[in-house]
C-alpha positions in Angstrom: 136.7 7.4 145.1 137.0 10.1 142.3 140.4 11.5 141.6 141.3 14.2 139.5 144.9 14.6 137.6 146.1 18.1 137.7 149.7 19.8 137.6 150.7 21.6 140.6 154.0 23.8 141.9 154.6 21.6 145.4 157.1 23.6 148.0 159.8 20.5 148.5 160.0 21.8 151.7 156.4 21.5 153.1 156.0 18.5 151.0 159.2 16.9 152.7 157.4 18.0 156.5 154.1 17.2 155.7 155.4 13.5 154.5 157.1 13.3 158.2 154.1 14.0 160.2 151.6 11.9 157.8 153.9 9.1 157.8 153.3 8.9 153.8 155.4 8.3 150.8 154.6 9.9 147.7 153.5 13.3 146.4 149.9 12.0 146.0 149.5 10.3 148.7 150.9 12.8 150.9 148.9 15.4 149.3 145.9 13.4 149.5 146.2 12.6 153.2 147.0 16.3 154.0 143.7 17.3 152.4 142.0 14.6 154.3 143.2 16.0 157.3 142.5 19.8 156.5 138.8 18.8 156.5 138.8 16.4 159.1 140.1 19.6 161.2 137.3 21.4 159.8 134.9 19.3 161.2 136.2 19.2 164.7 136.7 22.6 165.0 132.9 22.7 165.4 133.0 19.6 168.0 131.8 20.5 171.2 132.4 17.6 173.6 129.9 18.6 176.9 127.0 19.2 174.0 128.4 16.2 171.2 129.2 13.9 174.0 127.9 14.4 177.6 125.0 16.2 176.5 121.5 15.3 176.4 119.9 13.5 173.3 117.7 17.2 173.1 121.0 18.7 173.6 122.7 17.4 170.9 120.3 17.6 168.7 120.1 21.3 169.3 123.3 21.9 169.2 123.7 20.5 165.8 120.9 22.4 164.2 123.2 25.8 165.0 125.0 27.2 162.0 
């Protein structure tokens, strides 16, 4: 895995919450797995469960080729 050091302004705050609900510890860690999860959301926001996972082989497929 490729990481990159950089210098950021972190809100406490969020940093504070977002350490609650990932169940991390520190700053990169917790920022790490919050940009883990902002993609893995990404992805699922797309998922379709009738066509992804009760669909037809063909279904899926065709599914998955729209943008």
């Amino acid at each position: 895995m490729h990481m990159t050091r950089t210098t950021v302004d972190v809100d406490e705050r969020a940093l504070d919450a977002a350490r609650r609900e990932l169940g991390t510890e520190g700053l990169s860690e917790t920022v790490n797995a919050a940009l883990r999860d902002a993609a893995r959301r990404r992805v699922l926001k797309g998922f379709d469960v009738v066509r992804d996972v009760d669909g037809t082989p063909q279904e899926v497929a065709a599914g998955r080729e729209r943008p």
